[in-house]
C-alpha angles and dihedrals in degrees: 000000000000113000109207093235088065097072134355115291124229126215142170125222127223145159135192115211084333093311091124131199142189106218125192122202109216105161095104092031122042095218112182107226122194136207083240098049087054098053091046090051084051104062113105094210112034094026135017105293115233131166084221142000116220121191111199115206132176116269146150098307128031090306147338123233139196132191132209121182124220097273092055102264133122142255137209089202142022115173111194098030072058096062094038102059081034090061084046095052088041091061103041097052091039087226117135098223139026140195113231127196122198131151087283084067117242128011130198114205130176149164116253110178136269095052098297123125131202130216114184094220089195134246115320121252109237105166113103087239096048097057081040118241126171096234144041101261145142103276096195089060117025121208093242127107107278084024104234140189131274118214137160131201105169083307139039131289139184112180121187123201114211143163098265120349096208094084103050118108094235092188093064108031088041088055101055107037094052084065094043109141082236103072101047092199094041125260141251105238114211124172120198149181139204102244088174147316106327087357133107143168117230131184111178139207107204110211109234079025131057141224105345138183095241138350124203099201093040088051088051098045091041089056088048091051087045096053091040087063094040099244091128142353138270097286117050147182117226123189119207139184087264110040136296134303123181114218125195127202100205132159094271102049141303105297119202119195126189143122125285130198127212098213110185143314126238136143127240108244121244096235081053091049093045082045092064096045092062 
């Protein structure tokens, strides 16, 4: 295996509605990344910046990925990092569709005109120990102050529902809520408002991230939990930060639809790889 020291390492990045990513194609390369590595990638100062690094392999299907937040940490499920590489691999087979693995099982990707791309993110998890929770609760209300909903989608979500979520200081209330006793393995925080009928505002706290201009997982999970509690149906806009994704609850998963945008490619140095093994 190729350690990334050994050479110099090349990347894309991409960003969907400002949730912005750092991918690696290995397909032809088995680079070894590292979760430092990734933190180190991650830093906006010292490294690239990303909200997450996704390192696309070959697999079973069209292609495997696999996600690292920015501290380093993985993750089952991104979204958006999801469509965008979905919307690279679109364009350079020429199919129309693609079938997707990653540690959330299966994903379905295509290519639906103007510019827009859908992932099928699955069905939602809404057992207590499939999200997972710690504990055996009511996941569609969960007992914490504001009583918000529990949702997974390969990772975890907490979605509050207030009155508008403008005015809610995200950095706090985001902090505290991802390390609740309640998620074992942390939480992604969203807070949302009906805007309308099938149309809500989200703003959204990544766990192993931070505050972030959109979230694909957390816009899916946040629609479930809306149409769980009967504030919209099935397909929903979502207004984020960063722009608008339309999200779909149908039969065969939860389906998200928005733009991507290939930003640029580059390669990582090797004085800047040997750096981050030190």
């Amino acid at each position: 295996m190729t350690t990334a020291s050994d050479t110099r390492l090349p990347f894309m990045k991409m960003h969907g509605l400002g949730n912005d990513f750092v991918v690696v194609d290995a397909r032809d390369q088995s680079w070894d990344i590292t979760p430092a590595m990734a933190e180190g990638i991650a830093h906006r100062q010292m490294g690239i910046g990303f909200d997450q690094l996704t390192v696309i392999t070959k697999g079973d299907e069209d292609a495997h990925l696999t996600f690292y937040n920015a501290d380093g940490s993985t993750s089952g499920a991104c979204g958006n990092a999801t469509r965008c590489i979905a919307r690279y691999l679109l364009d350079e087979s020429g199919k129309p569709k693609l079938r997707l693995t990653t540690d959330r099982g299966l994903l379905l990707a295509e290519d639906v005109g103007n510019g827009l791309t859908s992932v099928n993110m699955g069905q939602p998890q809404l057992d207590w120990q499939d999200i997972p929770l710690a504990e055996d609760v009511d996941t569609l209300e969960l007992p914490i102050e504001g009583t918000p909903t529990a949702t997974g989608m390969g990772n975890p979500h907490c979605t509050f529902f207030v009155e508008n979520a403008e005015v809610i200081p995200l950095a706090e209330f985001g902090a505290r809520y991802e390390h609740h006793p309640l998620y074992p393995e942390r939480t992604n925080v969203q807070v949302a408002h009906v805007v309308g009928p099938d149309h809500l505002r989200m703003r959204v706290w990544e766990r192993g991230v931070g505050i972030t201009l959109a979230s694909g997982s957390s816009s899916c999970a946040t629609a479930v939990a809306a149409v769980r509690r009967g504030l919209t149906g099935h397909k929903v806009q979502i207004d984020l930060d960063g722009g608008t994704l339309w999200v779909d609850w149908r039969d065969d998963g939860v389906w998200m639809t928005g733009p991507t945008m290939h930003v640029a490619d580059g390669h990582f140095t090797r004085e800047f790889l040997e750096s981050l093994s030190k």
